[in-house]
KETITI-675710 format. One line per 4 residues: their letters; for each residue x, y, z of C-alpha. Coordinates in pm, 1 decimal. Layout:
N
A> X/Y/Z; ... .
END
This chain:
108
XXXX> -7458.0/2784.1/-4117.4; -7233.3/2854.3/-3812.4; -6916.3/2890.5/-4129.3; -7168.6/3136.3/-4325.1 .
XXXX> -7250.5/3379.0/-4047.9; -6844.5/3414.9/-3912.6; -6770.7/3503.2/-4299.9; -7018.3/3743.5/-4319.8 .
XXXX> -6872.3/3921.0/-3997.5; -6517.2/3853.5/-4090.7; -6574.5/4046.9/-4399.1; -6805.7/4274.4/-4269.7 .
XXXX> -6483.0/4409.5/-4026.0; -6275.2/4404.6/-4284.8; -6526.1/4618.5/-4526.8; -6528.6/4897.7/-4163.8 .
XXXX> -6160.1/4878.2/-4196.8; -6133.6/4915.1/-4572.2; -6359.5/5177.2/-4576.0; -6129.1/5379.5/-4312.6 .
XXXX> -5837.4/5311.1/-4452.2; -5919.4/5374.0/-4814.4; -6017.9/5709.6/-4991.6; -6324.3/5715.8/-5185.6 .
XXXX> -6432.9/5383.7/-5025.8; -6655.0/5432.9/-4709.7; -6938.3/5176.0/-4566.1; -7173.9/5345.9/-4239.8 .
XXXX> -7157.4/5121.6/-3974.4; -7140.3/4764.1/-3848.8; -7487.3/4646.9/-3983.0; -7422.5/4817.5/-4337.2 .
XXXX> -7100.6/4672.7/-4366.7; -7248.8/4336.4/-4270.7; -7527.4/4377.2/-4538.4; -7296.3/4547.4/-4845.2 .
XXXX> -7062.7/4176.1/-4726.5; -7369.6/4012.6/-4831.8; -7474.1/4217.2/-5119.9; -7108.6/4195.5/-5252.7 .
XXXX> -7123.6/3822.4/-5222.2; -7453.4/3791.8/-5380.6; -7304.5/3996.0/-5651.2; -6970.0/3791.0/-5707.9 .
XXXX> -7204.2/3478.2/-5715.4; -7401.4/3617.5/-5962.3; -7136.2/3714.2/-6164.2; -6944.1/3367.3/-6119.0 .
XXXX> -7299.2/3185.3/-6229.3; -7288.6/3407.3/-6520.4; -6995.0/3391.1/-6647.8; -6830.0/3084.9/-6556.9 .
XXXX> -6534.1/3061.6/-6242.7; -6252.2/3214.7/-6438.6; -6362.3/3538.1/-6379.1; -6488.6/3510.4/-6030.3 .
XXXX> -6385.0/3773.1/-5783.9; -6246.1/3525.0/-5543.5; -6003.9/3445.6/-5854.7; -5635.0/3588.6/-5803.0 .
XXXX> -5610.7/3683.7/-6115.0; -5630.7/4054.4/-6303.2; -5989.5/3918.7/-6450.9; -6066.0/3867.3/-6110.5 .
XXXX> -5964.5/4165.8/-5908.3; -6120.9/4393.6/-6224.9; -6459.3/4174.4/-6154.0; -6405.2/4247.0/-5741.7 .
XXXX> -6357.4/4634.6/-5841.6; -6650.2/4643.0/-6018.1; -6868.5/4457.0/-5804.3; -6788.8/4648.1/-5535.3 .
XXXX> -6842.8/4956.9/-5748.9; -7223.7/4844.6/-5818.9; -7252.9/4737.9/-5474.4; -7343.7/5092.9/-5413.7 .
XXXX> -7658.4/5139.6/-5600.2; -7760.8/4836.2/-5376.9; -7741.5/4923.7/-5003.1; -7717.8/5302.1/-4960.9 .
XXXX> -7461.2/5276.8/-4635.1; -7165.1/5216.4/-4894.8; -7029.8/5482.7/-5130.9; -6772.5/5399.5/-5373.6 .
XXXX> -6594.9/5588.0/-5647.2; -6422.7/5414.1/-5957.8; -6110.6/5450.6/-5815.3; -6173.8/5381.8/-5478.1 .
XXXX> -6342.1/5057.8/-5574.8; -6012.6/4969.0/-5746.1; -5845.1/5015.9/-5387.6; -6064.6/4866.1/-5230.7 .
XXXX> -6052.6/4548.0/-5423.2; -5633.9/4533.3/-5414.4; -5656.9/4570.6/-5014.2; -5984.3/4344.8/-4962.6 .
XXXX> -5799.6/4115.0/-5212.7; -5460.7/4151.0/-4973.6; -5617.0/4093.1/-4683.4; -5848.7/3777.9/-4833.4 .
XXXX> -5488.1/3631.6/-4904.8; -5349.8/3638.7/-4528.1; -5702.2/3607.9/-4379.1; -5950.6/3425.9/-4596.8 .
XXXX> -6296.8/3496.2/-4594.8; -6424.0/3231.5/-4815.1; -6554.9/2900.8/-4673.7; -6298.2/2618.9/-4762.4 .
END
């Protein structure tokens, strides 16, 4: 549980620092960064039950990273503290995805 929460906050930082650093990608706040980091990974869970773990957005692949952009594109008709364009969501993904790959927010 203790694993759970320190992801959510890890990637709840790096969603604040995303959404400074990125045009077209912004999140309001601490606590609506922490809940789109749990919207986005209710989302990617979805989409991994759905259609199978080769396309999940945790995958490195282009499948993958087109799955994050878009999840984190829809993310935004969820919680209304994150606004996204189509673009932006693309940016988003490649820097989240960057940053996943030095510090990783999944649970091993």
């Amino acid at each position: 549980m203790l694993k759970a929460i320190i992801r959510f906050v890890v990637s709840a930082i790096v969603l604040m620092i995303v959404g400074y650093l990125v045009p077209g990608f912004s999140v309001a706040g601490f606590w609506g960064a922490l809940i789109s980091a749990i919207v986005i990974a209710l989302l990617g869970y979805i989409v991994e039950a759905m259609l199978g773990q080769n396309v999940s957005p945790r995958s490195r692949g282009v499948v993958g990273f087109i799955v994050a952009a878009i999840v984190i594109y829809v993310s935004q008709f969820i919680v209304p503290t994150i606004h996204a364009t189509i673009l932006g969501s693309i940016i988003a993904a490649f820097v989240i995805g960057l940053v996943d790959a030095f510090i990783p927010t999944e649970l091993r």
